[in-house]
N, CA, C and O of each residue as an XYZ file, in Angstrom:
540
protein
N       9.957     11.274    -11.093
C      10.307     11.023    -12.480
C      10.295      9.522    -12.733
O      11.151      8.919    -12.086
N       9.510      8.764    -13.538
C       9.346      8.047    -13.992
C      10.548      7.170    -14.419
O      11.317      7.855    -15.093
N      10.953      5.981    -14.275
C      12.742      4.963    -14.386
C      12.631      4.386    -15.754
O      13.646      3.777    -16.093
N      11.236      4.430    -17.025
C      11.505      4.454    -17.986
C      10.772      5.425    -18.956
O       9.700      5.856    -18.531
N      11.181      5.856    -20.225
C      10.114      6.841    -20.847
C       9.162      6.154    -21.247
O       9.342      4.959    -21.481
N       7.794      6.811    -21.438
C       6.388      6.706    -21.729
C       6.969      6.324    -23.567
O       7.911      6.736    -24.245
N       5.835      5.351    -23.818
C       6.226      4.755    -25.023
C       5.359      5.674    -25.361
O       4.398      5.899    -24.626
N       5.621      6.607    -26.950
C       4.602      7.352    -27.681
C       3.358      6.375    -28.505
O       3.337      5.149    -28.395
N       2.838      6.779    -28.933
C       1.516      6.149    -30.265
C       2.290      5.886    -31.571
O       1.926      5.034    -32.381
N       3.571      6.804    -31.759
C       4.090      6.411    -32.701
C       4.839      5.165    -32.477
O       4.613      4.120    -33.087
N       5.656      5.308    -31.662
C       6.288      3.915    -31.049
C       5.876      2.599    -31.156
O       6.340      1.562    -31.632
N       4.365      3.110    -30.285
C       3.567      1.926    -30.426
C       3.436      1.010    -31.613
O       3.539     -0.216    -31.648
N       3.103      2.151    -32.894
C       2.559      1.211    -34.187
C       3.576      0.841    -34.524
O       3.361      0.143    -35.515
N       4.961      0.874    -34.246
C       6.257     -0.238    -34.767
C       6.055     -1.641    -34.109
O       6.455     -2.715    -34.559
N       5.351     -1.422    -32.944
C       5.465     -2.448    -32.196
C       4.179     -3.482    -32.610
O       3.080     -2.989    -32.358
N       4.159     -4.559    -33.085
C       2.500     -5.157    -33.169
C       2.103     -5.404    -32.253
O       0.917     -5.072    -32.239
N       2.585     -6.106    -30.817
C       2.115     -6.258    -30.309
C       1.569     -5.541    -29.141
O       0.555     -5.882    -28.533
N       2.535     -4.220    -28.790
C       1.932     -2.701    -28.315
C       0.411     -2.408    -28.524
O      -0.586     -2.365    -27.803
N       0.846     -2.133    -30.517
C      -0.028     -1.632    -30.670
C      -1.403     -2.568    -30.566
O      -2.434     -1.924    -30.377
N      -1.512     -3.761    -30.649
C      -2.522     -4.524    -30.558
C      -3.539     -4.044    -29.187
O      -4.715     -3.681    -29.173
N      -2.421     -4.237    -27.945
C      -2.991     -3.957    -26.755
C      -3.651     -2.265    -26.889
O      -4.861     -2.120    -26.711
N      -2.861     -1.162    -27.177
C      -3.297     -0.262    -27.122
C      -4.889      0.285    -27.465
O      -5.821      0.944    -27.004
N      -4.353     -0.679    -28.876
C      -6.139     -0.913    -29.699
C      -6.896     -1.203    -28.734
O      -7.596     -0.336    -28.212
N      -6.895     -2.551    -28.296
C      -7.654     -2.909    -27.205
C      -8.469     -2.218    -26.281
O      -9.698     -2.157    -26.229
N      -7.351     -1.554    -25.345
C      -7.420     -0.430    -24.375
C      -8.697      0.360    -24.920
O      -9.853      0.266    -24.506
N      -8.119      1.296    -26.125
C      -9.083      2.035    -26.891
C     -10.622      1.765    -26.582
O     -11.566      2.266    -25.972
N     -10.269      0.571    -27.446
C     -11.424     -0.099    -27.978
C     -12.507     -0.669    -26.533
O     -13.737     -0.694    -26.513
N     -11.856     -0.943    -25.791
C     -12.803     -1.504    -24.458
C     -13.057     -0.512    -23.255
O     -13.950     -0.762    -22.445
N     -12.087      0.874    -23.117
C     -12.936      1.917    -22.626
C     -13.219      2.673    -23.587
O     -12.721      3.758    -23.287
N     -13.646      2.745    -24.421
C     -14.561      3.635    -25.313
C     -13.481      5.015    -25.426
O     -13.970      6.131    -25.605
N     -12.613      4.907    -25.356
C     -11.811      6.371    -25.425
C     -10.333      6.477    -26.006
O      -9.609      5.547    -25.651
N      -9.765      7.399    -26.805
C      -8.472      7.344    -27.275
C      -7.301      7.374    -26.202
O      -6.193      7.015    -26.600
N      -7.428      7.725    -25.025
C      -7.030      8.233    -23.961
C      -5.757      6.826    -23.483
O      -6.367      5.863    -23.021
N      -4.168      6.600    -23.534
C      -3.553      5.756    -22.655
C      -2.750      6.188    -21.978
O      -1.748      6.862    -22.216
N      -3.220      5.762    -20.995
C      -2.215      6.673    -19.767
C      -1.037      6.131    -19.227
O      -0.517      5.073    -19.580
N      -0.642      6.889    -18.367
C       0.969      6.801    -18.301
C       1.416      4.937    -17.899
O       2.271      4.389    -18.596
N       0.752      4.186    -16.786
C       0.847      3.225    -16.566
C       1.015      1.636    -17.881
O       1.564      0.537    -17.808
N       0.248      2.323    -18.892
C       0.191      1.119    -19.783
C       1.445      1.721    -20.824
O       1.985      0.848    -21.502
N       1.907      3.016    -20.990
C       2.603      3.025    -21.809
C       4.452      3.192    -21.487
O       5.460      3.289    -22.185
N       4.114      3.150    -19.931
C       5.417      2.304    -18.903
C       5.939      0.496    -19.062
O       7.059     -0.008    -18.988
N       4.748     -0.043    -19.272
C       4.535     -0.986    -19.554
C       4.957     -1.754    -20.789
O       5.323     -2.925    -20.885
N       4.807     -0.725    -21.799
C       5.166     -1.241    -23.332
C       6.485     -1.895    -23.626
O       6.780     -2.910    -24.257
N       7.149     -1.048    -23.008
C       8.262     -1.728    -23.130
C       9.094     -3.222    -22.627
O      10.237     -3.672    -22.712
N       8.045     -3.571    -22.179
C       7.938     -4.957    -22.268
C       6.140     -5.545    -22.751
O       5.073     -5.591    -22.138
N       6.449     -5.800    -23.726
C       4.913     -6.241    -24.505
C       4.605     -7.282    -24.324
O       3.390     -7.483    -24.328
N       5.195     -8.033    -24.165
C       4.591     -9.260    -23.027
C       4.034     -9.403    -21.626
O       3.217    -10.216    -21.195
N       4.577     -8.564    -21.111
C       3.915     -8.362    -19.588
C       2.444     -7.228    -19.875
O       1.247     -7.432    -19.670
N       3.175     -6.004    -20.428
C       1.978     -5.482    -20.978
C       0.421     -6.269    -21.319
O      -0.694     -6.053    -20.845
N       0.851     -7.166    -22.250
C      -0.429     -8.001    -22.802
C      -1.127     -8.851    -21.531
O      -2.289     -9.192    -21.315
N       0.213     -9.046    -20.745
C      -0.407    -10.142    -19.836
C      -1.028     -9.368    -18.321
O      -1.394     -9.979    -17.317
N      -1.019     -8.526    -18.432
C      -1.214     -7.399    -17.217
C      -2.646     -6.396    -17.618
O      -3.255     -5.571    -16.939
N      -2.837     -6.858    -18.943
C      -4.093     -5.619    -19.594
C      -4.840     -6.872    -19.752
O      -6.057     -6.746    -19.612
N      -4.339     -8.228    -20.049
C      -5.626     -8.882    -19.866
C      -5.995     -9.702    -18.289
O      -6.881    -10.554    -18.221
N      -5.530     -9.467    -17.618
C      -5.495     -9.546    -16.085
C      -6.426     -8.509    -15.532
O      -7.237     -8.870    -14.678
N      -6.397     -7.223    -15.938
C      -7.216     -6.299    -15.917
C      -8.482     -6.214    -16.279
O      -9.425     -6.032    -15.509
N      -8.553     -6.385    -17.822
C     -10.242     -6.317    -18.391
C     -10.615     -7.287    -17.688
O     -11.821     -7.184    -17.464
N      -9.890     -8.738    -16.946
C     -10.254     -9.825    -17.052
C     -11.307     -9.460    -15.610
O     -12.527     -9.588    -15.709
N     -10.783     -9.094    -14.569
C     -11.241     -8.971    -13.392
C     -11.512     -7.671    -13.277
O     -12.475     -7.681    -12.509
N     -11.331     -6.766    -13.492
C     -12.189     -5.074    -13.213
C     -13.013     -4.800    -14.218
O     -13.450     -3.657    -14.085
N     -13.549     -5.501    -15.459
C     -14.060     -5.422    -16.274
C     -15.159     -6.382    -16.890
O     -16.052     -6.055    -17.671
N     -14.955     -7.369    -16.481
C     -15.835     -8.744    -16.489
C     -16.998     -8.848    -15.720
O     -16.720     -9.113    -14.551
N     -18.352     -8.726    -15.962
C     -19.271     -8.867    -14.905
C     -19.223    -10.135    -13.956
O     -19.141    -11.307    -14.324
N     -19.293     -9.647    -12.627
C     -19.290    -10.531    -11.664
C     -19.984    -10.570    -10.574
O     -21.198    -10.526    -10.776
N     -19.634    -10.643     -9.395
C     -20.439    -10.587     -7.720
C     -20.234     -9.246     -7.132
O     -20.789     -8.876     -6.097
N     -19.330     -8.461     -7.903
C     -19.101     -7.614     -6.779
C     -19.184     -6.393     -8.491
O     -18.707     -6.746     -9.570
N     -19.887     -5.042     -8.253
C     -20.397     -4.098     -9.039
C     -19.037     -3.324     -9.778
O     -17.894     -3.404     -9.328
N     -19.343     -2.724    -10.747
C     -18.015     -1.950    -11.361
C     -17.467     -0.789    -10.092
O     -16.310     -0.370    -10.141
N     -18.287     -0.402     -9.138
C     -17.963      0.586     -8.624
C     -17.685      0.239     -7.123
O     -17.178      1.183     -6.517
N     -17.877     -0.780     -6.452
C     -17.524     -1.526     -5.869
C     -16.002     -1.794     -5.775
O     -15.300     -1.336     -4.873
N     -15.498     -2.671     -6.907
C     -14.219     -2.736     -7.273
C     -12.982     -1.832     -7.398
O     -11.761     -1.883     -7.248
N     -14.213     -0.750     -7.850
C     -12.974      0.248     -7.964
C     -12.678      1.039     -6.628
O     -11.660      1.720     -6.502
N     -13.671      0.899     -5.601
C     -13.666      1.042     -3.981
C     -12.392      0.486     -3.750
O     -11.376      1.097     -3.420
N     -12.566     -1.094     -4.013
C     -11.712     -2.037     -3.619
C     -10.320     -1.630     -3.585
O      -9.527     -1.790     -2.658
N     -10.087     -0.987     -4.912
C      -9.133     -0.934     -5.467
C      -8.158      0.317     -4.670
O      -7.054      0.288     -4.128
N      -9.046      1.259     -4.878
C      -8.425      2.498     -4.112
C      -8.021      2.285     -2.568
O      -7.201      2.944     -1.928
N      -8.697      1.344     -2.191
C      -8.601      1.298     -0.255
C      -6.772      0.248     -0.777
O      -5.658      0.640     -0.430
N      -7.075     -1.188     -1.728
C      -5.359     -1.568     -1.402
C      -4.731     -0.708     -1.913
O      -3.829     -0.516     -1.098
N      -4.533      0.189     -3.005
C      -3.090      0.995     -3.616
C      -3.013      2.548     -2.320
O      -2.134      3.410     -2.337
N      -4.056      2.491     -1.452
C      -3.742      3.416     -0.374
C      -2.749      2.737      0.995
O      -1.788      3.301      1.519
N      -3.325      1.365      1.361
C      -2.434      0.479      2.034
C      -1.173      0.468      1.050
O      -0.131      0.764      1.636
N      -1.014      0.155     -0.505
C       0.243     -0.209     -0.855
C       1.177      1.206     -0.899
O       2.386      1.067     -1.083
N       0.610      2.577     -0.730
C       1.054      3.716     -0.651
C       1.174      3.835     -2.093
O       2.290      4.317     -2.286
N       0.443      3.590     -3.484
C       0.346      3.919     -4.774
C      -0.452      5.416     -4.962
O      -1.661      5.481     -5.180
N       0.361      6.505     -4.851
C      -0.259      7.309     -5.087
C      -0.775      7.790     -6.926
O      -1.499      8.758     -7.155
N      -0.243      6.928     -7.958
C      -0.813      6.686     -9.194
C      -2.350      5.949     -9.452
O      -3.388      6.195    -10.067
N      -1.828      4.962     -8.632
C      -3.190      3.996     -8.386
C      -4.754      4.700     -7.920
O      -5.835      4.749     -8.508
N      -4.257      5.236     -6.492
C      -5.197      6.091     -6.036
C      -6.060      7.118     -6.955
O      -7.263      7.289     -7.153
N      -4.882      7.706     -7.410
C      -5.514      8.767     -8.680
C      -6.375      8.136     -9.875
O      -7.521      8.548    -10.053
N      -6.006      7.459    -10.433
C      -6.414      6.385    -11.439
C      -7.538      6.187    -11.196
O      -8.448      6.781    -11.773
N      -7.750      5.116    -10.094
C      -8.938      4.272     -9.479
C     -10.524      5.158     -8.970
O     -11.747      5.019     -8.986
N      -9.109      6.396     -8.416
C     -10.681      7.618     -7.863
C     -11.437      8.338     -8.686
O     -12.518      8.900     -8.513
N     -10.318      8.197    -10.138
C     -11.074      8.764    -11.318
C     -12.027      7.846    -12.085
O     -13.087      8.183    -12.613
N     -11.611      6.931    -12.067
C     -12.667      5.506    -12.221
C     -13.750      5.385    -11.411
O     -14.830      5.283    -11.993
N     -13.753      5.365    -10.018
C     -14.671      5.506     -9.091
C     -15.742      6.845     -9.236
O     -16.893      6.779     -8.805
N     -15.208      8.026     -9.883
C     -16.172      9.008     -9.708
C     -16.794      8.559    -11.603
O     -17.997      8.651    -11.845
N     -16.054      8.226    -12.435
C     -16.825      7.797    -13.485
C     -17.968      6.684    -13.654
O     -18.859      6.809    -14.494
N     -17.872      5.592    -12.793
C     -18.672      4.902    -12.443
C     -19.998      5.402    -11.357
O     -20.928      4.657    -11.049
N     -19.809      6.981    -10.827
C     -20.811      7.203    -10.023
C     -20.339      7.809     -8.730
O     -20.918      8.774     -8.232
N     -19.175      7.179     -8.132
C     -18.984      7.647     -6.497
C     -19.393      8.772     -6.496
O     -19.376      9.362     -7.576
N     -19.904      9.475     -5.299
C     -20.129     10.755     -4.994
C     -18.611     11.102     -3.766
O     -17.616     10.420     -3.521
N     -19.057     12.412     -3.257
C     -18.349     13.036     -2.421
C     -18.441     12.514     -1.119
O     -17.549     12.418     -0.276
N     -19.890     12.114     -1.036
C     -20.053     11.463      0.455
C     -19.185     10.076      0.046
O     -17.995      9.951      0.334
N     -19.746      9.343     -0.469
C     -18.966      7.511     -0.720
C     -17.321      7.907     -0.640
O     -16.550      7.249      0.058
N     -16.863      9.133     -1.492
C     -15.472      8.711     -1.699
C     -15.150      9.530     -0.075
O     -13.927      9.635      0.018
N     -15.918     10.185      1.322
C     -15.455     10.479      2.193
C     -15.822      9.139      3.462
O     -15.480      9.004      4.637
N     -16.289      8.683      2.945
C     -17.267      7.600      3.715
C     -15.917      6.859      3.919
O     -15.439      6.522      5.002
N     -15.177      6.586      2.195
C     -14.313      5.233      1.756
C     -13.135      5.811      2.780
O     -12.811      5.182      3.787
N     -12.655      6.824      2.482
C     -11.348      7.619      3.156
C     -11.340      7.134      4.708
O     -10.357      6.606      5.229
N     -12.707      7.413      5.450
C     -12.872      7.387      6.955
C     -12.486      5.816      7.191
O     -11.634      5.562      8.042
N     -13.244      4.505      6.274
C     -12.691      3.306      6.503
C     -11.862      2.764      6.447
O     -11.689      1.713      7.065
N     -10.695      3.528      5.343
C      -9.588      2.917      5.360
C      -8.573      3.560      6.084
O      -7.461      3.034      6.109
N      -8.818      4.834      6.802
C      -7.929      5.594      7.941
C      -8.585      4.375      9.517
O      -8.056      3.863     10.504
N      -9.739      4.403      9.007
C     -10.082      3.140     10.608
C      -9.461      1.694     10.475
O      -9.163      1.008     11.453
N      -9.335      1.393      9.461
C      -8.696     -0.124      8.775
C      -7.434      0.128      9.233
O      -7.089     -0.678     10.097
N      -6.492      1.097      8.916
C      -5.453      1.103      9.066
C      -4.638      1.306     10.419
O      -3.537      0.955     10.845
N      -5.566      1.938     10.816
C      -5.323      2.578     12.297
C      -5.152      0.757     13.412
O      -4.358      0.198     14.169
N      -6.828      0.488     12.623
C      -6.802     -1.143     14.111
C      -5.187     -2.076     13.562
O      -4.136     -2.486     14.055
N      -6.012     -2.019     12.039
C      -4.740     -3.218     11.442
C      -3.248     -3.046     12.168
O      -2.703     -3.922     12.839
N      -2.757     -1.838     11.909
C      -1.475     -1.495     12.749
C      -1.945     -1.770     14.976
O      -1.296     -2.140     15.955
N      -2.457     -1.605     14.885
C      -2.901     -1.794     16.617
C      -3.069     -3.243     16.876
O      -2.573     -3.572     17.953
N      -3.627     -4.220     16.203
C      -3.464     -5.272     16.024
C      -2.312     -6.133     15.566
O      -2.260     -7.332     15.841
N      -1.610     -5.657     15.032
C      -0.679     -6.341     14.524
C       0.658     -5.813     15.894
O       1.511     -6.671     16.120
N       0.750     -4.593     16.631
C       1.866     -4.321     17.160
C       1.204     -5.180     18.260
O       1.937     -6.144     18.478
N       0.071     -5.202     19.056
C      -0.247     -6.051     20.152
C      -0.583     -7.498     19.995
O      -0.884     -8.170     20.981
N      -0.531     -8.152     18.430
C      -0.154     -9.777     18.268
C      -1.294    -10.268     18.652
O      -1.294    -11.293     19.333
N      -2.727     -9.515     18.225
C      -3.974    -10.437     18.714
C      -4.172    -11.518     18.479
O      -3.942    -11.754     17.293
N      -4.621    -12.661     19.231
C      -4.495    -13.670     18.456
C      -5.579    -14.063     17.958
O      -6.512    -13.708     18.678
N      -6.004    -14.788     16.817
C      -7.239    -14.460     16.050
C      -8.206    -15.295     17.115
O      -7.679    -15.995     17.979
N      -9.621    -15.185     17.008
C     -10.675    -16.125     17.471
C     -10.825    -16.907     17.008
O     -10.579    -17.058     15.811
N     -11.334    -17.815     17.818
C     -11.312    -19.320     16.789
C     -13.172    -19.180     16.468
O     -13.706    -20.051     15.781
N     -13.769    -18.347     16.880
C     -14.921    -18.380     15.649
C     -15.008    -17.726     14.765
O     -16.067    -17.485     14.185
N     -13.827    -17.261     14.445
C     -13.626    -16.324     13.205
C     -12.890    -17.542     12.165
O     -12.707    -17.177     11.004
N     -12.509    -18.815     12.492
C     -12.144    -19.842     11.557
C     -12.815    -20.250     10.627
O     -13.798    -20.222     11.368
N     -13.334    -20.702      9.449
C     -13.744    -21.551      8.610
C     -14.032    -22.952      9.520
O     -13.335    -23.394     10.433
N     -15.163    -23.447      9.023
C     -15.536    -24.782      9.858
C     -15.986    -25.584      8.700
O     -16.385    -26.737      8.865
């Protein structure tokens, strides 16, 4: 159960600056659709604003690394951070951008192997190589 209520659409339009972001939202995935995370959020509309443009800014902005790529990215840390919202979110993003069944089993196998050394490494204190440094 969720520690605050989901702000409604009605809510929103009292709010200008809610509703501004919401618009936004709308307006930049092409869909009426806001989900539970941004409307957790509302209730503080300042962080809101500053957290949705943190978002379009970097998962949405063309860059070096592909829309579907990112959203790889994304799902492997909120699985390390144990976000099981995130996960959901991101994998639904990931299969909208394209992932298939193989990629999203491919992704699963790397981050059960990531996790597995990372913890094996970290309890036996490897100490890094020094040609693994920046020079």
């Amino acid at each position: 159960m969720a520690t605050v209520k989901m702000m409604t659409d009605r809510e929103a339009e009292g709010i200008p600056a809610v509703k501004t972001v919401f618009d936004d939202i709308r307006a930049t995935r092409k869909s009426d659709f806001i989900n539970n995370f941004w409307r957790a959020l509302a209730h503080d509309p300042a962080q809101l604003s500053r957290i949705w443009t943190q978002v379009k800014t970097i998962m949405g902005t063309p860059g070096a690394l592909d829309p579907l790529t990112r959203e790889l990215i994304y799902i492997a840390v909120s699985t390390a951070n144990g976000c099981s919202y995130c996960i959901h979110s991101h994998t639904a993003a990931a299969r909208a951008k394209g992932m298939t069944d193989a990629q999203h089993r491919e992704l699963v196998s790397i981050i059960g192997l990531a996790g597995q050394t990372n913890h094996l490494v970290t309890a036996l204190q490897v100490p890094v190589d020094p040609e693994f440094d920046v020079r």
